[in-house]
C-alpha positions as CSV (number, residue, x, y, z in Angstrom):
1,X,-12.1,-16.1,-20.6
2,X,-15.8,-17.0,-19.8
3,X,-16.3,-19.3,-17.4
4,X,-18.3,-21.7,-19.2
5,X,-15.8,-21.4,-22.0
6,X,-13.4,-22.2,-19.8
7,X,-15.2,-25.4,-18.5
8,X,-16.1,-26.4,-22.5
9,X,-13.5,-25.6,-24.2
10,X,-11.6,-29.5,-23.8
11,X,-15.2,-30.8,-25.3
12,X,-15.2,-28.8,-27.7
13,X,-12.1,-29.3,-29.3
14,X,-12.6,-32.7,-28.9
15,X,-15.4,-32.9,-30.9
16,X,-14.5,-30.4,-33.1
17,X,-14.5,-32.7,-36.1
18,X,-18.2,-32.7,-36.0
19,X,-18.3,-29.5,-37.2
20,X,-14.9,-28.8,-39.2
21,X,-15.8,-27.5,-42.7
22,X,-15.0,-24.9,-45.1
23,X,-12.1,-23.7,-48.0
24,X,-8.5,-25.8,-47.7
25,X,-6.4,-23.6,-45.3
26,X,-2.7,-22.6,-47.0
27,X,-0.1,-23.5,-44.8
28,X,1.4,-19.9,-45.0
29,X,-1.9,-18.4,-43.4
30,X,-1.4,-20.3,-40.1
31,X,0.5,-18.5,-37.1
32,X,4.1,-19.4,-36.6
33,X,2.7,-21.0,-33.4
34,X,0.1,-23.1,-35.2
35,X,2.9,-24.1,-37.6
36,X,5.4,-25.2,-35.0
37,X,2.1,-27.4,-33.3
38,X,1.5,-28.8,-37.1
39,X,5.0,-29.2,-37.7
40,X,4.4,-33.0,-38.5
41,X,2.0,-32.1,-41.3
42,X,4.2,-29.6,-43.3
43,X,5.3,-31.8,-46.1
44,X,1.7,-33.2,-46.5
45,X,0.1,-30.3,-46.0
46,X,-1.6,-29.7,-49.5
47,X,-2.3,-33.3,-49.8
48,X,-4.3,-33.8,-46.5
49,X,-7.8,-32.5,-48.1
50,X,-9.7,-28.9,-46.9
51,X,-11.7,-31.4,-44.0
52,X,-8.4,-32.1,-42.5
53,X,-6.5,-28.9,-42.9
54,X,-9.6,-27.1,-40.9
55,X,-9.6,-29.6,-38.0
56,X,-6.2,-29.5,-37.5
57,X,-6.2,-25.8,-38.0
58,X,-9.1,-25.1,-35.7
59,X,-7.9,-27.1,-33.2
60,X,-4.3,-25.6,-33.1
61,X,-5.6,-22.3,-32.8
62,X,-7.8,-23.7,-29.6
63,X,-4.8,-25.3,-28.5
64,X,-2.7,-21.7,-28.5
65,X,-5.6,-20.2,-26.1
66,X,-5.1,-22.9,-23.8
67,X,-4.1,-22.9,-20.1
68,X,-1.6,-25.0,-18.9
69,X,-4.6,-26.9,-17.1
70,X,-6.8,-27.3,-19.9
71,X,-3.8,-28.7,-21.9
72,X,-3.7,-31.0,-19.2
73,X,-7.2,-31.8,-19.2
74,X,-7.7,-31.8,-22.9
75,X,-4.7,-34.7,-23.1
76,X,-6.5,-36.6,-20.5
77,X,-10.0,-36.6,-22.4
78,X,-8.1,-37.2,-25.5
79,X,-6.6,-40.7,-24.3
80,X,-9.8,-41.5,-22.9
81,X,-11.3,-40.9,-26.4
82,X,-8.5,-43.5,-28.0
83,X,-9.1,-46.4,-25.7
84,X,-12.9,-46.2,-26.1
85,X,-14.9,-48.7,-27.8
86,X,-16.2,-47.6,-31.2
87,X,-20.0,-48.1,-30.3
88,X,-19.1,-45.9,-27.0
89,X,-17.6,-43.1,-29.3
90,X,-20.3,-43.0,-31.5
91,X,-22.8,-43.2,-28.4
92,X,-21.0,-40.4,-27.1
93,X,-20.5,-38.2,-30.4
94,X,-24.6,-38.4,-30.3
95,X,-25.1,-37.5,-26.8
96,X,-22.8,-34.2,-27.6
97,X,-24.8,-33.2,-30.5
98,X,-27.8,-33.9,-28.7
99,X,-26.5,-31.4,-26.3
100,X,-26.0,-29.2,-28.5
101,X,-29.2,-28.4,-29.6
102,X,-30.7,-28.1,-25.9
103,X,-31.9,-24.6,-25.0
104,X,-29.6,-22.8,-22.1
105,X,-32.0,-23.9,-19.6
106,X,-31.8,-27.6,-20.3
107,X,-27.6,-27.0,-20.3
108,X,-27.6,-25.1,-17.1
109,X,-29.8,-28.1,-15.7
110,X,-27.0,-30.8,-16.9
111,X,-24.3,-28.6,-15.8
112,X,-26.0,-28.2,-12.2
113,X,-26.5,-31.6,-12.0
114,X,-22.3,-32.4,-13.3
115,X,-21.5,-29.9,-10.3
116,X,-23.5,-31.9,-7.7
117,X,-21.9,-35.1,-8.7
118,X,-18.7,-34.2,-8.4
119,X,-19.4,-32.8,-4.7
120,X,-20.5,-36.5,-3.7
121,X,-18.5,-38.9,-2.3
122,X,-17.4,-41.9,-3.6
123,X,-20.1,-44.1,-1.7
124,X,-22.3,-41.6,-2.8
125,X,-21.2,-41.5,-6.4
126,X,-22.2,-45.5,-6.3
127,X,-25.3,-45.3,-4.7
128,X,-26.5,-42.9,-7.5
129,X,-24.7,-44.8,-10.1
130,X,-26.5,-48.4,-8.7
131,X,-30.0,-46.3,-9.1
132,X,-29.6,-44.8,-12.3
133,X,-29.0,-48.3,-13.6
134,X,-32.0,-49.5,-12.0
135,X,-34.0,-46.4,-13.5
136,X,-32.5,-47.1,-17.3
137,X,-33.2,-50.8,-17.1
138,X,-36.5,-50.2,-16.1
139,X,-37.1,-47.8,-19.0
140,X,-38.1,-44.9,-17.0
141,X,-36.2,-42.4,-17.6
142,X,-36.4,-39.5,-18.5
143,X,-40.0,-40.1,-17.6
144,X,-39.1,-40.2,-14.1
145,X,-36.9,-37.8,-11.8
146,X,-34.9,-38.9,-9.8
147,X,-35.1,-39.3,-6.3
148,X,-32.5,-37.1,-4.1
149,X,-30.5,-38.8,-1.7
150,X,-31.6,-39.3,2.0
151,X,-29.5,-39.7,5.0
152,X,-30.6,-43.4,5.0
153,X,-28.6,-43.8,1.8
154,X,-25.2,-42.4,2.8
């Protein structure tokens, strides 16, 4: 599997109801391993509506191609997603289809920059995190870039 792939895949079933649309899938065209993931849904199958059907369908099939780890991951994300606020979901729902439509260069930017957070420390992490809230009170961004750290920070 592409790496990127790899590292998206969680997102993008996550948000796959952004984008689920189409015909009502019959529940004899799903694999016997998409079946035994639905299993709940059988009986109401016909009645849950073609929207429905292809999320749960398009996400089952995602799920099959899964490693163990993103399965992991993927359940992680998903509680996150339960216990946020709905102004936070709909803030980030916006922010992913914002993504979306950003050329590869302004993704490989974002995923650079993902990459060289997680390789800070945690008294690094706040020292950036204290800035950036400085930088979005102040209105600035993304007029401004911002600054790297300095060994006087750390």
């Amino acid at each position: 599997m592409h790496p990127t792939l790899k590292s998206t895949l969680p997102v993008t079933i996550l948000f796959i109801s952004l984008s689920a649309t189409g015909v009502p899938v019959p529940w004899t065209e799903l694999s016997p391993g998409q079946q035994k993931l639905l299993k709940s849904y059988a009986r109401d199958w016909i009645s849950l509506g073609e929207s429905k059907q292809n999320k749960l369908s398009n996400t089952s099939q995602l799920w099959l191609q899964m490693t163990l780890e993103q399965r992991k991951r993927l359940k992680k994300r998903l509680n996150s997603w339960k216990r946020m606020k709905p102004d936070a979901r709909l803030r980030t729902k916006k922010w992913f289809q914002w993504y979306q439509q950003q050329p590869r260069e302004v993704k490989q930017r974002i995923q650079f920059g993902k990459k060289w957070y997680q390789g800070l420390s945690a008294k690094e992490k706040k020292i950036v995190h204290l800035r950036w809230k400085r930088v979005v009170k102040l209105n600035a961004y993304p007029l401004k870039a911002p600054s790297s750290l300095t060994a006087s920070t750390k």
